[in-house]
MILUM-794327 format. One record per residue: residue number from 0; residue in one letter; x, y, z of N, C-alpha, C in turn. Coordinates in Angstrom, 2 decimals. Each point is the difference from the previous one (the first is absolute). Layout:
MILUM-794327
REC, k, r, n.xx, n.yy, n.zz, ca.xx, ca.yy, ca.zz, c.xx, c.yy, c.zz
REC, NUM, A, X, Y, Z, X, Y, Z, X, Y, Z
...
***
This chain:
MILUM-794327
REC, k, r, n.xx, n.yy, n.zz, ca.xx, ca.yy, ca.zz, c.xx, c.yy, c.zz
REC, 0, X, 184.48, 96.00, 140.81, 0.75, -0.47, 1.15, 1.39, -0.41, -0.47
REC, 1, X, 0.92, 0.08, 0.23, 1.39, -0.43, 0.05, 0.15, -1.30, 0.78
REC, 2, X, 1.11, -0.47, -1.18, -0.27, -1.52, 0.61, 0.94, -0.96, -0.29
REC, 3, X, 1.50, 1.10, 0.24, 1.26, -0.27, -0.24, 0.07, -1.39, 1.06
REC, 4, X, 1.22, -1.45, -0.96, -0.10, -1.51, 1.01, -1.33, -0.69, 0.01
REC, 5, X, -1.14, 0.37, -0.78, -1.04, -0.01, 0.15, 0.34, -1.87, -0.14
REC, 6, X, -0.53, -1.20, 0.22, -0.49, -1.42, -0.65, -0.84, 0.25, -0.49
REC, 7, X, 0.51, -0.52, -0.94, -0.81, -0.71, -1.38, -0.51, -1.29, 0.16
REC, 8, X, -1.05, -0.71, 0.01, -0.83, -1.03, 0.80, -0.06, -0.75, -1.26
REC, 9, X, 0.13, -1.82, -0.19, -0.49, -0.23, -1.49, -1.77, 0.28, -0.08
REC, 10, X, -0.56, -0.03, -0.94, -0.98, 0.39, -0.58, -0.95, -1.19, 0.58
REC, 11, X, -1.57, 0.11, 0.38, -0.94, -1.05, 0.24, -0.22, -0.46, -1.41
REC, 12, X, -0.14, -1.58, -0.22, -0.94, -0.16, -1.06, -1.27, 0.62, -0.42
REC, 13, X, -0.44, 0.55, -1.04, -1.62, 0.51, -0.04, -0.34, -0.65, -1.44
REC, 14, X, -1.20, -0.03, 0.28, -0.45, -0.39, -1.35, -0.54, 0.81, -1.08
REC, 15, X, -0.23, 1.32, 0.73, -0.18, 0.93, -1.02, 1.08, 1.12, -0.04
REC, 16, X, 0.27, 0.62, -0.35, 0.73, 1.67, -0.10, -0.98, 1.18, 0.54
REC, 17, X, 1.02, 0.55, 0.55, -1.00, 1.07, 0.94, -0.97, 0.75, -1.11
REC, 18, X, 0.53, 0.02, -0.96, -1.21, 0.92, -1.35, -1.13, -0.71, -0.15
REC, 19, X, -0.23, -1.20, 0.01, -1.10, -1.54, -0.29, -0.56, 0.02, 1.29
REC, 20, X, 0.93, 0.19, 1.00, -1.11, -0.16, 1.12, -0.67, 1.02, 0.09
REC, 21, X, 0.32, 1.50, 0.60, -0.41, 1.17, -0.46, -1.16, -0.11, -0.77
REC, 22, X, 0.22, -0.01, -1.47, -1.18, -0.47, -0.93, -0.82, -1.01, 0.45
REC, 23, X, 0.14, -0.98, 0.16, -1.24, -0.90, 1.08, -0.59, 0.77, 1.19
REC, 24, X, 0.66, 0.50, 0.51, -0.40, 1.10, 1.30, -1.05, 1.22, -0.59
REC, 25, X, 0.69, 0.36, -0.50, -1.14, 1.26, -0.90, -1.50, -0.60, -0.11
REC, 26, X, 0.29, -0.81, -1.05, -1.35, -0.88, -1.31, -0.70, -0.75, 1.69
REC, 27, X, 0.58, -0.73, 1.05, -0.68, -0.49, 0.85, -1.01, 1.12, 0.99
REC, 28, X, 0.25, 1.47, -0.07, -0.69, 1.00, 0.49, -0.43, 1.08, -1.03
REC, 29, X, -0.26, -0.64, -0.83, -0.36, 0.59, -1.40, 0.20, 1.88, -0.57
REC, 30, X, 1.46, -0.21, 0.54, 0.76, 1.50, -0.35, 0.96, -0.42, -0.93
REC, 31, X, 0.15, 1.13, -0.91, 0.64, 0.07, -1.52, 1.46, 0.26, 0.25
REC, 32, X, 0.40, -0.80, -0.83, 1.63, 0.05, -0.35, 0.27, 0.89, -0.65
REC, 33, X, 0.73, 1.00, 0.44, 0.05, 0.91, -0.50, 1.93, 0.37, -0.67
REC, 34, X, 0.21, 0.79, -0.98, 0.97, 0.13, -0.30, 1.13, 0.18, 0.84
REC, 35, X, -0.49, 1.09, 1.05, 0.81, 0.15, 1.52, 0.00, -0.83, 0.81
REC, 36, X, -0.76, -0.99, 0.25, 0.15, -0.79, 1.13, 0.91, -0.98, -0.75
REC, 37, X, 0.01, -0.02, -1.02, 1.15, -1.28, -0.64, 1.10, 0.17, 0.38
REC, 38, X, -0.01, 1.67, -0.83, 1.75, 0.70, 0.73, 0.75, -0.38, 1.43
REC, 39, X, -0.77, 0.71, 0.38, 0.20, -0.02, 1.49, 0.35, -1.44, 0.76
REC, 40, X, -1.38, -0.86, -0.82, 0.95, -1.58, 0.45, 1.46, -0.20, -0.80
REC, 41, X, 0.23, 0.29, -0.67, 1.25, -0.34, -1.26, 1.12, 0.96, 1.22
REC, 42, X, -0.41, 1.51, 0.04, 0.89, 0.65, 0.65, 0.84, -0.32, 1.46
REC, 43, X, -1.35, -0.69, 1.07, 0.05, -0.33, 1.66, 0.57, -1.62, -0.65
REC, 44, X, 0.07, -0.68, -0.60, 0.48, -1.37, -0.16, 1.23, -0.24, -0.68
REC, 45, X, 0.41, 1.50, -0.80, 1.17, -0.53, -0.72, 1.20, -0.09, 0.92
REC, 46, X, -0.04, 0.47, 1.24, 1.07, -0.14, 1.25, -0.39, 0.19, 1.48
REC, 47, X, 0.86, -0.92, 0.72, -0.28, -0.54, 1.13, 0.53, 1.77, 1.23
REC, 48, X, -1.07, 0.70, 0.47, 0.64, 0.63, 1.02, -0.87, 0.45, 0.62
REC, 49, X, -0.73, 0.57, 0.99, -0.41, 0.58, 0.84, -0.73, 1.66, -0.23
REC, 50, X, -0.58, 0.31, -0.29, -0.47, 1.42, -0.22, -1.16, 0.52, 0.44
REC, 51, X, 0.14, 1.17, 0.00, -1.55, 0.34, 0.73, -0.86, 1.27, -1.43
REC, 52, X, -1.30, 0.32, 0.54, -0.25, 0.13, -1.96, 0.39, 1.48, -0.44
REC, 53, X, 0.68, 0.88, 1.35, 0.94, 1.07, -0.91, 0.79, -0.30, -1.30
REC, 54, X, 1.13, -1.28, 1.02, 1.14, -0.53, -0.70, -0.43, -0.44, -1.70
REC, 55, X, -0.83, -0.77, 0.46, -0.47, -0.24, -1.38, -0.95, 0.69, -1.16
REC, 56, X, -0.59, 0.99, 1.05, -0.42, 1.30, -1.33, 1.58, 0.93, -0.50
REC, 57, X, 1.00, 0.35, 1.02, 0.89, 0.05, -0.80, 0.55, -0.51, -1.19
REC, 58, X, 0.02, -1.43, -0.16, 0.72, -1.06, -0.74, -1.19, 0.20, -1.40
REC, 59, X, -0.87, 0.32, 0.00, -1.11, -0.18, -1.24, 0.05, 1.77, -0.92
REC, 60, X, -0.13, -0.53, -1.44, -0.17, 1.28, -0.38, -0.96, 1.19, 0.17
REC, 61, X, 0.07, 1.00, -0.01, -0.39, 1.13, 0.35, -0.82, 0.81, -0.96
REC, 62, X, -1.13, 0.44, 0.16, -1.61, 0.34, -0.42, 0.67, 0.25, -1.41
REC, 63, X, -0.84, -0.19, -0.55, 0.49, 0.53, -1.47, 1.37, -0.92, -1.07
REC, 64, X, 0.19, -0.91, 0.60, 0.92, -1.13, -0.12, -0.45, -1.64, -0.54
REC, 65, X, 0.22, -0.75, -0.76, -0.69, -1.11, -0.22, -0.03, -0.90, 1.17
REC, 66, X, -1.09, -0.18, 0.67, 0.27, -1.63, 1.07, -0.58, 0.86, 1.02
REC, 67, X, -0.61, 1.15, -0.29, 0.12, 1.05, 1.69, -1.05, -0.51, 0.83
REC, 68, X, 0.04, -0.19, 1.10, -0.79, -0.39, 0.78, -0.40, 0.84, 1.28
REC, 69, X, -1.44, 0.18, 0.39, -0.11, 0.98, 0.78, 0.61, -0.44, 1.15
REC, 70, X, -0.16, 1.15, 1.20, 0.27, -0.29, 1.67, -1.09, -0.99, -0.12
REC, 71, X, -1.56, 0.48, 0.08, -1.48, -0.52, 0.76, 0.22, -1.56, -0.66
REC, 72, X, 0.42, -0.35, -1.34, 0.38, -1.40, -0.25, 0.63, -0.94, 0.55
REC, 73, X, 1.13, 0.73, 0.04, 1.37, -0.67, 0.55, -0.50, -0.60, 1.26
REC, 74, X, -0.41, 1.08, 0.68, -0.60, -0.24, 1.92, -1.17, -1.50, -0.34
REC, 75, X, -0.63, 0.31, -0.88, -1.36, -0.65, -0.19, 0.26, -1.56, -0.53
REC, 76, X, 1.16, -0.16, -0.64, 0.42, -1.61, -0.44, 0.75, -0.29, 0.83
REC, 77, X, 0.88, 0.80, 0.47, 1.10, -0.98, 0.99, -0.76, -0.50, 1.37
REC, 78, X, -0.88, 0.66, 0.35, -1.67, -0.62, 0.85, -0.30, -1.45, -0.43
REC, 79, X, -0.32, 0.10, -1.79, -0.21, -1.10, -0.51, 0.70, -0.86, -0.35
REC, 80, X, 1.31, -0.04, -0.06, 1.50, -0.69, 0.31, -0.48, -0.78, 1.10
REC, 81, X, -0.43, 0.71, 1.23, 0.49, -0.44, 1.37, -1.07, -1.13, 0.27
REC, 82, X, -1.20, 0.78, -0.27, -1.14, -0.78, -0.26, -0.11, -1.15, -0.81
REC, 83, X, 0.90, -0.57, -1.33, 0.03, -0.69, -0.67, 1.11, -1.21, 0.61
REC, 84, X, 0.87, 0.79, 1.03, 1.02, -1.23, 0.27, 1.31, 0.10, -0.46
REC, 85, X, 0.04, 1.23, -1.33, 1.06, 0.23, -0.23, 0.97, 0.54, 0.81
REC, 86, X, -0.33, 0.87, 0.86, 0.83, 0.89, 0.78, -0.01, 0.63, 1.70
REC, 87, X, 0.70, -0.32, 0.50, -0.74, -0.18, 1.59, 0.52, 1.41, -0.14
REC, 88, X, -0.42, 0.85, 1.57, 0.29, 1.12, 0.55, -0.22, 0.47, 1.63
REC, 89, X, 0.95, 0.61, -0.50, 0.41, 0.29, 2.03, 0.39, 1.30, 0.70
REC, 90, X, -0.35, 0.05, 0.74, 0.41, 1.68, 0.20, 1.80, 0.01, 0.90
REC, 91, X, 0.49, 1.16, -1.04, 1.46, 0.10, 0.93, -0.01, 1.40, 0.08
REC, 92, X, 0.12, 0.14, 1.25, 0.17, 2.01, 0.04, -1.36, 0.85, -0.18
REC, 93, X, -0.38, -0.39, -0.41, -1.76, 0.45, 0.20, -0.69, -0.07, -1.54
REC, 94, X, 0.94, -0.71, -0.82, -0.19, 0.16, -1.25, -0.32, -1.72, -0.51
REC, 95, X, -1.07, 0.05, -1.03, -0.22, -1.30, -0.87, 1.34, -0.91, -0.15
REC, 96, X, 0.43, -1.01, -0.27, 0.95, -0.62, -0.52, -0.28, -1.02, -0.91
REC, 97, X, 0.22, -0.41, -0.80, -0.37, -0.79, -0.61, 1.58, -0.84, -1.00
REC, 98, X, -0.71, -1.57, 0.28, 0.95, -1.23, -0.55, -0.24, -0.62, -0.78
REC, 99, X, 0.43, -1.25, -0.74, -1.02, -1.03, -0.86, -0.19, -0.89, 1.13
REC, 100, X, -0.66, -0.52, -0.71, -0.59, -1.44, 1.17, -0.55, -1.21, -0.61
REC, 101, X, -0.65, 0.33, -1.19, 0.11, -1.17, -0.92, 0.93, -0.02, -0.93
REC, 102, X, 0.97, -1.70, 0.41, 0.77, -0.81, -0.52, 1.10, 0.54, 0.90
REC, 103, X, -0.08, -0.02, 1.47, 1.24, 0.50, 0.46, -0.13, -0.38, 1.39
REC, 104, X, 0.69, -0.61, 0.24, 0.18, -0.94, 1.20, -0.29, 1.35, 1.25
REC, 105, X, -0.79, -0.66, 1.39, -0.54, 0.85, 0.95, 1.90, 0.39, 0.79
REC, 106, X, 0.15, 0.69, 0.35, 0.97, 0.85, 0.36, -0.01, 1.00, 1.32
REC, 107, X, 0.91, 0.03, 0.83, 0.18, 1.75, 0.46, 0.64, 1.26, -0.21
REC, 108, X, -0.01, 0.50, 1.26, 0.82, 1.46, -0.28, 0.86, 0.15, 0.76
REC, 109, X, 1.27, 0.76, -0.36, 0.75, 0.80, 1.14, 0.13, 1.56, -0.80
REC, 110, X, -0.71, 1.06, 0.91, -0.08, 1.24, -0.22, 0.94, 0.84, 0.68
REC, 111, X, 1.30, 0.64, -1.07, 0.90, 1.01, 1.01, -1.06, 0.87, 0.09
REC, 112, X, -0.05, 1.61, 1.27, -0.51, 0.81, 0.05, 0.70, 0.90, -0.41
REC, 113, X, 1.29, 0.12, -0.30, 1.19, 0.67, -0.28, -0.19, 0.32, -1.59
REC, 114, X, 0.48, -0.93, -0.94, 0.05, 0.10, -1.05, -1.23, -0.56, -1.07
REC, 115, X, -0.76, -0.44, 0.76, -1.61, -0.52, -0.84, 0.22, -1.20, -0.44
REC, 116, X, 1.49, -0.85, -0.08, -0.18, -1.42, -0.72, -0.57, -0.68, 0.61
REC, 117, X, -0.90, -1.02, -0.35, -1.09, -1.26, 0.04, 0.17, -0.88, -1.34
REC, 118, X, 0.94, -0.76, 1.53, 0.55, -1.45, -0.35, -0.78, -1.10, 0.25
REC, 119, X, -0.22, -0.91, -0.91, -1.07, -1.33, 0.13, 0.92, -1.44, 0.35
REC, 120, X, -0.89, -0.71, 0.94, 0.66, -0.87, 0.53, -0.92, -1.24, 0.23
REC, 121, X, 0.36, -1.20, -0.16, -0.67, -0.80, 0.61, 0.30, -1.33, 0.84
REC, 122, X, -0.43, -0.51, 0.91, 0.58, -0.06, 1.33, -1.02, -1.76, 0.01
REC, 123, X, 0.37, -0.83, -0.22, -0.53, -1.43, 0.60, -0.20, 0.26, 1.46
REC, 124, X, 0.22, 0.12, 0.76, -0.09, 0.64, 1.67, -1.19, 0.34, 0.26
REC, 125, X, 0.21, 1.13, -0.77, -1.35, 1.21, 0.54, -1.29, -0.68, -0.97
REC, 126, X, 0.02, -1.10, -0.66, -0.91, -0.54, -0.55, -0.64, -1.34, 1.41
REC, 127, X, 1.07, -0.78, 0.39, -0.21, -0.89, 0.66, -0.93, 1.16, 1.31
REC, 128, X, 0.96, 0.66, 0.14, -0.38, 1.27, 1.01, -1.97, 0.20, 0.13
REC, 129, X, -0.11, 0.67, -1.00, -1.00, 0.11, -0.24, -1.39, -1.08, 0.05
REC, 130, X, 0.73, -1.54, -0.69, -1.04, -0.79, 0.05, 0.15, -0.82, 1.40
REC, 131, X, 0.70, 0.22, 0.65, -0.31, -0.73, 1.67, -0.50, 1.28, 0.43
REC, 132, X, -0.21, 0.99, 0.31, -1.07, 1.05, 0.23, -1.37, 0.00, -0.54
REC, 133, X, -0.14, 0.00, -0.84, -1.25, -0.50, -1.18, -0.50, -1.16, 1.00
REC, 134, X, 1.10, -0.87, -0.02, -0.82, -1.53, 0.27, -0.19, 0.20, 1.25
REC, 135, X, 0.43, 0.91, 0.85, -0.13, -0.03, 2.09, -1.76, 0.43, -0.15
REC, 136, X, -0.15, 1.38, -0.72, -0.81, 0.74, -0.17, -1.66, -0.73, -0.73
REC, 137, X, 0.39, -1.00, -0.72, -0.84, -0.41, -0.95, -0.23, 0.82, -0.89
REC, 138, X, 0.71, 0.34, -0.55, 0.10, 1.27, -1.34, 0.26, -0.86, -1.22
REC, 139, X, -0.97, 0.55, -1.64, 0.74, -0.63, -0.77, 0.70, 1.24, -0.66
REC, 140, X, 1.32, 0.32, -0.20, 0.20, 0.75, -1.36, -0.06, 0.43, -0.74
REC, 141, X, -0.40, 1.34, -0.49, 0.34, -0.15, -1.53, 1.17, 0.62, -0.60
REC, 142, X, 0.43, 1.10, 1.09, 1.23, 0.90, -0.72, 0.85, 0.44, 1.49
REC, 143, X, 1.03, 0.78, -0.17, 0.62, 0.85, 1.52, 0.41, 1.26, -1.27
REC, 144, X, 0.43, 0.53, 1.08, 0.75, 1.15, -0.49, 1.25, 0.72, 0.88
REC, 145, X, 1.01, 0.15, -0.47, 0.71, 0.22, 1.72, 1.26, 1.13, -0.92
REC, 146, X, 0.11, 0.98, 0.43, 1.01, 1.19, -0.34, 0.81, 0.13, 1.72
REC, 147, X, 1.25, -0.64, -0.63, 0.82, 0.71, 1.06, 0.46, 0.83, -0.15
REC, 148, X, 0.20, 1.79, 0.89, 0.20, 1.25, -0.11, 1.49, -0.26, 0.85
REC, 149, X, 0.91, 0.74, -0.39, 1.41, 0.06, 0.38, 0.88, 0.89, -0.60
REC, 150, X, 1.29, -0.90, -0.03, 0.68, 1.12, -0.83, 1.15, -0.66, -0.33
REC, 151, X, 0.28, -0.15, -1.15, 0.91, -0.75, -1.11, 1.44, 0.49, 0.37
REC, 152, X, 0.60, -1.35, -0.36, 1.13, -0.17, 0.10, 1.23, 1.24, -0.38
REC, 153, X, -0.66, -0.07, -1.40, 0.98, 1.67, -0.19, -0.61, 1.38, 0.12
REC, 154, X, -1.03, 0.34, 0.77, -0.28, 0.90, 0.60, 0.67, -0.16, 1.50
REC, 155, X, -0.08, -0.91, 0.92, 1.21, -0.26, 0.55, 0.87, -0.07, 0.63
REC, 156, X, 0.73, -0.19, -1.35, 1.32, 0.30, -0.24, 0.67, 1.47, 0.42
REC, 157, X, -1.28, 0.54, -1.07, 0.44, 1.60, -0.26, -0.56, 0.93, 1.55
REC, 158, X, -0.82, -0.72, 0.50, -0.18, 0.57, 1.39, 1.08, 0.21, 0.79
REC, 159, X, 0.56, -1.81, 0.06, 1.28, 0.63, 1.19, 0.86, 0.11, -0.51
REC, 160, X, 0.91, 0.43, -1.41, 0.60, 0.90, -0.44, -0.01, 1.41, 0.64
REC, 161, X, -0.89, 0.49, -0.10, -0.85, 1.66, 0.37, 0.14, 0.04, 1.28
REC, 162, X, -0.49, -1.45, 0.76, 0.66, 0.48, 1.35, 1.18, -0.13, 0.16
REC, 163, X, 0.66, -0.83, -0.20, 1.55, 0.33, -0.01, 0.92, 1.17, 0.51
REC, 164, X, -0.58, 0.51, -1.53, 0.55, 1.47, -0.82, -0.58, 1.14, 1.59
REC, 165, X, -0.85, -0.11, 0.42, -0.61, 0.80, 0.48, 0.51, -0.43, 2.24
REC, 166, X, 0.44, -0.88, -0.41, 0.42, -0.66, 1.40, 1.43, 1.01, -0.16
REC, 167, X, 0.71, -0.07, -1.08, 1.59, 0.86, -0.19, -0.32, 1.24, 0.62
REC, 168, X, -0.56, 0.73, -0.65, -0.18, 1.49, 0.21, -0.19, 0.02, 1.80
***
């Protein structure tokens, strides 16, 4: 995903590192740590962005390469990412998406349809928002999720440029 202006959120306290928790996650459902699933945490944690698991079978080396990691893996831990807490996911466009989520403050979206950037935002409002709804309802909480679909500022821009140009003629 592109994710030009993107915020950068400060970091949640955690008490473990996503590799330690992970590893507690595994050993607590008594599946093996395996050389690849380390990677892959080392790889999805060494930076903050948005991807879905094309993007990131791109980014990994390739069969015959040290570190290679299959497709059926890749698909099969980032499940266990999501499952573990490490990594939430959401569908944009009809496709997986996937974020961190542990040690990272709860957040939203604004989605151009134009140019694909998904920008994160977070809003005291739409929090208060939410918990006087919760509380009308008798709801307790545990998460939201909210993608606003639109269309960015410099997409635009470059729109009514084009009409402009096209108003002359």
């Amino acid at each position: 995903m592109s994710e030009n202006n993107a915020l950068q959120f400060d970091a949640v306290s955690v008490s473990q590192s996503p590799a330690d928790r992970f590893e507690e996650y595994l050993q607590s459902r008594g599946l093996r740590s395996t050389d690849q699933r380390r990677y892959l945490v080392e790889q999805v944690f060494s930076r903050h962005e948005h991807f879905d698991a094309d993007q990131l079978i791109d980014q990994l080396p390739r069969k015959g390469e040290a570190n290679h990691v299959s497709r059926p893996t890749v698909y099969r831990t980032l499940k266990e990412f999501v499952d573990a807490g490490l990594l939430r996911r959401f569908e944009l466009n009809g496709r997986s998406v996937y974020e961190h989520d542990y040690g990272y403050p709860e957040h939203d979206h604004l989605y151009c349809v134009k140019c694909h950037v998904l920008l994160e935002f977070q809003s005291d409002q739409l929090v208060q928002l939410r918990e006087e709804v919760a509380k009308q309802y008798r709801f307790r909480v545990r998460s939201h999720r909210l993608i606003i679909h639109g269309i960015c500022e410099s997409c635009n821009r470059s729109a009514s440029r084009t009409r402009r140009k096209q108003d002359l003629v």
